[in-house]
N, C-alpha and C positions, 0 to 999 in steps of 0.2 A: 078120407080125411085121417091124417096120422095125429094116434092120443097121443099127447102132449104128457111128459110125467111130470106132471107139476101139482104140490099138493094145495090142500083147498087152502091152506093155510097164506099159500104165496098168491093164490087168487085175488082174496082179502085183502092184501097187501096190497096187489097193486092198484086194485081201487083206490085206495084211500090215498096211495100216493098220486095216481094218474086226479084225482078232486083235489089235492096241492098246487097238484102241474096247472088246474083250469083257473084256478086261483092268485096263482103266484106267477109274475111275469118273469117272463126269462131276461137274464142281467147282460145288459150290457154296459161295458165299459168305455165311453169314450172320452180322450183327451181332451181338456178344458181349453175352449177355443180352437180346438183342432179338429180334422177330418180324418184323423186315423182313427181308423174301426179297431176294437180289440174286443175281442166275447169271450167268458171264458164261464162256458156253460159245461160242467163235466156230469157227466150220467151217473147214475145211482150204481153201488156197489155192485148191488145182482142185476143186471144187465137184464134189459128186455127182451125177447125172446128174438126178435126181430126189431133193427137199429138201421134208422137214417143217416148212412156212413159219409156219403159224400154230395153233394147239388152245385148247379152251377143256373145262372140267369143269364149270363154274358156267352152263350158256347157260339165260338164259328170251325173251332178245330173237327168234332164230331158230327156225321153226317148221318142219320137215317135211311132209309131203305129208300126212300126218294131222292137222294140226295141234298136233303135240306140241313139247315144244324138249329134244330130246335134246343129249349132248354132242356137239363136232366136230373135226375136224382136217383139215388144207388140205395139199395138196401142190402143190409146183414141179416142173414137167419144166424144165430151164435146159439143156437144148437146141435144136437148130433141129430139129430131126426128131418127129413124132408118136410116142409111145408108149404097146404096149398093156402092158395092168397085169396082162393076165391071167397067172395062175402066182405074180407077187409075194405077199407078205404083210406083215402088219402085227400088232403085239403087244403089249400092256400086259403081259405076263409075260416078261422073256427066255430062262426055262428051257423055253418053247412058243412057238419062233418064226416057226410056223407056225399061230398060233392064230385067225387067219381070213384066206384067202386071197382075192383079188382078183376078182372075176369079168370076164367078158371084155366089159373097158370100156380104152377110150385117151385118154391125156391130151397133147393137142395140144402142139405149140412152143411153149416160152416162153409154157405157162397154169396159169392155176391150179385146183384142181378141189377142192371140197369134200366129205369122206365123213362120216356122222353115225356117232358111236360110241353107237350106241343100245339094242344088242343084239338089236335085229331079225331081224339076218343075212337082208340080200337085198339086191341090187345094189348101193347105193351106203352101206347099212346093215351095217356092223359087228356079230359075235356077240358083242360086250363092251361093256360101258361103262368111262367114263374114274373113277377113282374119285378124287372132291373134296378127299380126305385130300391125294391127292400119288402120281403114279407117272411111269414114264418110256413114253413111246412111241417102238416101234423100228420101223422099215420093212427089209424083206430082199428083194433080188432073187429070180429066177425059178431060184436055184442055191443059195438060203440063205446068200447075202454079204450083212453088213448093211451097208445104203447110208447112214443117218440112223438118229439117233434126238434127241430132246430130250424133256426133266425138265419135265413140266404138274403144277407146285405154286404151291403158296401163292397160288391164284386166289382173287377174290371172285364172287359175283351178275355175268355181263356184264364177266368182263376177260376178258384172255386172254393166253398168250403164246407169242411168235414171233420172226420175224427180219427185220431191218431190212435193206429192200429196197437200202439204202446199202454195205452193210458188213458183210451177212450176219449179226451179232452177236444172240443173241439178249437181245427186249428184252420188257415187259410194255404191255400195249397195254387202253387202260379204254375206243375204240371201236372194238371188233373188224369187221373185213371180211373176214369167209368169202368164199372163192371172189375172190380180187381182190387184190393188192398194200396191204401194209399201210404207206396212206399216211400215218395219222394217227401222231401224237406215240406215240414208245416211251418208255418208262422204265427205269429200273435196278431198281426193285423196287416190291412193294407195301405200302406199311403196313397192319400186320394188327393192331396194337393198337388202340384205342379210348382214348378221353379219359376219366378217372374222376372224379368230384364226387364233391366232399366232403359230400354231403348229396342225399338221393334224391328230393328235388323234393317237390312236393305242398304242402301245411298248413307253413308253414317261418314262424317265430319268432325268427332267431338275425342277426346283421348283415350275413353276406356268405359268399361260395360260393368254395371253394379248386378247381382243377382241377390234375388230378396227370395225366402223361406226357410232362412234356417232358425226353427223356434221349436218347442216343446222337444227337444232331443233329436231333430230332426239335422243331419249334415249335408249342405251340400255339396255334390262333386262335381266333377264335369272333365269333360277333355275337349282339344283343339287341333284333332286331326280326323275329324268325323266320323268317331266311332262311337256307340253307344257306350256311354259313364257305366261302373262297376265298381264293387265294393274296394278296388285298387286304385283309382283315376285321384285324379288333385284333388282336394278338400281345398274348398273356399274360403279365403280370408280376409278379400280386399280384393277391391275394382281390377280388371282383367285392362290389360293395356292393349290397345289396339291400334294399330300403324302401317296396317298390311290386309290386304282381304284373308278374314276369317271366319269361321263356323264354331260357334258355343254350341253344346249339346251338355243340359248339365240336368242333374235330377237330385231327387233327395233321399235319404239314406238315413236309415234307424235298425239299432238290432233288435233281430230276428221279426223282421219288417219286410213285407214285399215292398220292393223301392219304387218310388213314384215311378209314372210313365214320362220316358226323361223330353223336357224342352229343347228346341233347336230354332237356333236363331242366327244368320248369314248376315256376315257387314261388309259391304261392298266399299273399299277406299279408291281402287285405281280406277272408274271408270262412274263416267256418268252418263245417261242415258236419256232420250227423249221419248222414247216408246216405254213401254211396261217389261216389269225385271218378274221373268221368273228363276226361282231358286231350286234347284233339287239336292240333297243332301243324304248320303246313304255310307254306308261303310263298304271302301274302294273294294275289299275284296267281292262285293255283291256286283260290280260293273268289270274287273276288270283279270280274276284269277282266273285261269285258265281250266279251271274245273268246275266253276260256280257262277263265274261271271259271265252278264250277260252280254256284254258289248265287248266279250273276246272274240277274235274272227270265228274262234272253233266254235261258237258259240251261239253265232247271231239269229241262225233257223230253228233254234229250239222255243220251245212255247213256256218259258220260262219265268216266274214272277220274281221280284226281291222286293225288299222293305226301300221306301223314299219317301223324304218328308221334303213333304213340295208349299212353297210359299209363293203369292202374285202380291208384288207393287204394283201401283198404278206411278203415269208417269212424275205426281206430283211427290213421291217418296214413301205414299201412305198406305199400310201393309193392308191391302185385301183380305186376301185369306190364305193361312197357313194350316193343313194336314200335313197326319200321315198317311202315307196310302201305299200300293203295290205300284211296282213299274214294268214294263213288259216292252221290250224291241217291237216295231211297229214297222207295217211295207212289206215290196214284196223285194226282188232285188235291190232295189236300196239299201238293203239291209248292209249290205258289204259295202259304201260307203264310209267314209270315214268318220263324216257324221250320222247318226243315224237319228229314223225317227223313233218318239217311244211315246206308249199309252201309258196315262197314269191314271189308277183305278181306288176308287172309294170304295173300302170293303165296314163291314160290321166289322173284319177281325183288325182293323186297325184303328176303332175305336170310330170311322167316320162312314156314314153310310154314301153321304152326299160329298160331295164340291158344293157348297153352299155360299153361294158370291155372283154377283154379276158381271162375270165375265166376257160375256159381248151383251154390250148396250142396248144393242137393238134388239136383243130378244124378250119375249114378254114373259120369261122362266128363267129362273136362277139359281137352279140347281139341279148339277150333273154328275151323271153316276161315274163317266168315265169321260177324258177329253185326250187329243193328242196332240204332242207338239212336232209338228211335221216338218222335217227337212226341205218342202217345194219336191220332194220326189224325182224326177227326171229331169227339173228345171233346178236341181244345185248345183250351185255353183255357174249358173247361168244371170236368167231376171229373179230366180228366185221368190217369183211374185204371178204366174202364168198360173198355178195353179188354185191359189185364192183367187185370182181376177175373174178366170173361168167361171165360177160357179158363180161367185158373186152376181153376175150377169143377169143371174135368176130372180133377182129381190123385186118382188112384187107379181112376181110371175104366178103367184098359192103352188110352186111346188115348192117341195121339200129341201132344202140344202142345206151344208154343212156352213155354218156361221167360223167368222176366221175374228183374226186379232195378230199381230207383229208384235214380238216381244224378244227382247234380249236374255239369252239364259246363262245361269253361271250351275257348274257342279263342283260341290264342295270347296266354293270358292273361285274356282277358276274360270275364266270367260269360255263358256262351249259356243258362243257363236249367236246367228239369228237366226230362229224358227217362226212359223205361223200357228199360236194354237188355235186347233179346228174341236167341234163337237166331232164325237167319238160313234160313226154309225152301226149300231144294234138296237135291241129292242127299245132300251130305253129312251134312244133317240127317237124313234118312231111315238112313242108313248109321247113324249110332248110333244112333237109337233103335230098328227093327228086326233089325239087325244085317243087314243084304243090300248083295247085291255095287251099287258105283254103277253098274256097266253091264249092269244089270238092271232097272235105274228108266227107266221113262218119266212123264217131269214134264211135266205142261200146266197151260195157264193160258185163260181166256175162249175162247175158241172152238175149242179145239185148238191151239191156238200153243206150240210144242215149246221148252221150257225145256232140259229135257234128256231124252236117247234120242231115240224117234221116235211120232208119232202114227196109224198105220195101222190099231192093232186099235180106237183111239177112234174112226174115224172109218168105218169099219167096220162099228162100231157102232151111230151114228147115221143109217149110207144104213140098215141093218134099219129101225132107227124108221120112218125116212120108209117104207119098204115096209110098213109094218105098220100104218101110224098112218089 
């Protein structure tokens, strides 16, 4: 254990401040009638020996040794001396402030060290998780003195918040660096509302689209060529005119403000449809650059994801459900068609875990993790319909098949044609229609190739053949 040179004097002290700290609530500031978060909690002169720099409750970017992305939080030692941690502890509860303690691990001079609130509980794995609602995390020495704490709310997907390596102040940070000095841009808070249309997109008739939230200093922006708004895009003044199929994507905007997570909403004028409108909307250089995009010819066999915010009309005009999700080229030679198929996937990092809608009637579950809207495969441009009818065949049969739906789809406005969405076969698929745990599936595909679990009892299997055969 490294002696600490700190005299009895600053001991004293910190008692009696850490009996303020359990006394006095931490301030936060929020805007009257609004959801912008703003904290401005700044730390005492003499700094604690060891400071909770940075946390996040939202992480999908960082992944652990498992490959999961639990939540995190970072510590500073802000002395010149190594320190071990074992004995300390840390707590999302302060009436249990002993609710997982440190195991015998040291956090060097002037570094920083990342812990996963994962509920693990093992080495560097916390027996809690951070909860997204909003709580405080407190840190206590090896004597039950609290050293720090700070208030992890009003987070989105991938922020986070901390303290600015300047000023100690804490601030909100939209690119978190676990384990490292948060060099990147803080902010005062995060916009948590969203942009409201006047009109839910889709089959639209009327002359022009009103957007409501500009209030408490909040502006909004937006653009009409389907790229994500920036602190450079139109400012809102008056109803947007609409006379041509187009995509609003508009969000709100405050200084030194993380900017809302921006709205998008498709008005469909030249076409009217009797089947269901799906809408995908993404920024073209994500489908179409020749280095990024994925529905480039060079492009189509890569396993490649981009951002799409996907919306289902039913055929009476009335908006289903609208995410953001990942999009992924989907088939196997198909893929060099002109049309292609593509999976679109509900992630945690796009804020939507589920497809949460019922999208084929007949099923007794409504909500999917991934679905696909499929070209008919071998049959495009043909009946276009062989490949739905096929399976179909099955209904009533208790085996498992892929449920379909005909729908018309537009991309960033423009008619891409008619597809079939089908449910999306992997585990999750299996998990509803059988009801089994996913990490109890093992998913292959052509020769044994491990989609998901593992392939040993397949293959296994086949060294018997060859012994037998």
């Amino acid at each position: 254990m490294v002696i600490l040179k700190r005299s009895l004097f600053m001991v004293y002290k910190y008692f009696w401040l850490n009996l303020l700290r359990l006394i006095l609530p931490i301030t936060l500031l929020v805007g009257c009638g609004d959801s912008n978060l703003k904290m401005d909690e700044v730390p005492d002169d003499d700094l604690p020996i060891i400071v909770i720099t940075e946390a996040s409750s939202l992480n999908s970017a960082f992944e652990d040794e498992d490959g999961d992305t639990p939540d995190w939080f970072e510590l500073f030692n802000t002395t010149d001396s190594t320190i071990q941690l074992i004995g300390w502890s840390v707590t999302d509860d302060i009436e249990e402030p002993s609710k997982w303690t440190f195991p015998d691990i040291e956090i060097k001079a002037n570094s920083y060290l990342r812990f996963w609130a994962s509920g693990k509980n093992n080495n560097i794995h916390t027996n809690f998780k951070l909860s997204s609602e909003g709580e405080v995390l407190t840190l206590f020495d090896t004597v039950g003195v609290l050293v720090d704490r700070i208030s992890v709310e009003g987070l989105r997907v991938d922020t986070s918040v901390g303290r600015s390596p300047k000023d100690w102040k804490v601030m909100y940070f939209d690119s978190p660096t676990p384990g490292s000095e948060n060099i990147t841009k803080g902010f005062n808070g995060i916009i948590r509302d969203k942009v409201i249309f006047s009109h839910d997109g889709g089959i639209f008739n009327e002359e022009s689209v009103g957007l409501i939230g500009a209030d408490d200093g909040n502006i909004i922006r937006y653009t009409l060529d389907s790229t994500v708004p920036n602190d450079n895009s139109m400012a809102y003044s008056s109803p947007i005119s609409v006379d041509a199929n187009t995509v609003i994507r508009a969000g709100l905007f405050k200084e030194n403000f993380i900017p809302s997570i921006p709205a998008t909403r498709p008005f469909i004028v030249s076409n009217t449809h009797d089947i269901p409108i799906v809408t995908l909307v993404t920024e073209s250089q994500n489908f179409f650059d020749e280095h990024i995009g994925i529905y480039h010819e060079e492009n189509v066999f890569k396993d490649w994801e981009r951002d799409i915010h996907f919306s289902f009309y039913e055929p009476t005009g009335e908006l289903g459900v609208a995410i953001d999700a990942g999009v992924k080229i989907f088939g196997g030679f198909t893929r060099t068609f002109p049309q292609k198929s593509m999976s679109i996937f509900a992630r945690g990092r796009y804020s939507f875990k589920d497809i949460e809608y019922p999208i084929f009637p007949s099923l007794n579950y409504e909500k999917f993790q991934a679905i696909v809207l499929r070209n008919s495969g071998n049959d495009w441009m043909y009946a276009n319909m062989r490949d739905a009818m096929a399976t179909s065949l099955m209904t009533g049969s208790d085996l498992e098949f892929q449920a379909f739906r005909s729908v018309a789809v537009y991309l960033n406005g423009q008619y891409w044609g008619f597809y079939n969405i089908r449910e999306k076969i992997n585990e999750h698929f299996l998990d509803d229609k059988i009801d089994v745990q996913k990490n109890n599936i093992n998913l292959l595909e052509l020769n044994g190739i491990v989609i998901e679990g593992e392939n040993q009892d397949y293959l296994s299997l086949i060294d018997l053949r060859k012994l037998t055969a």
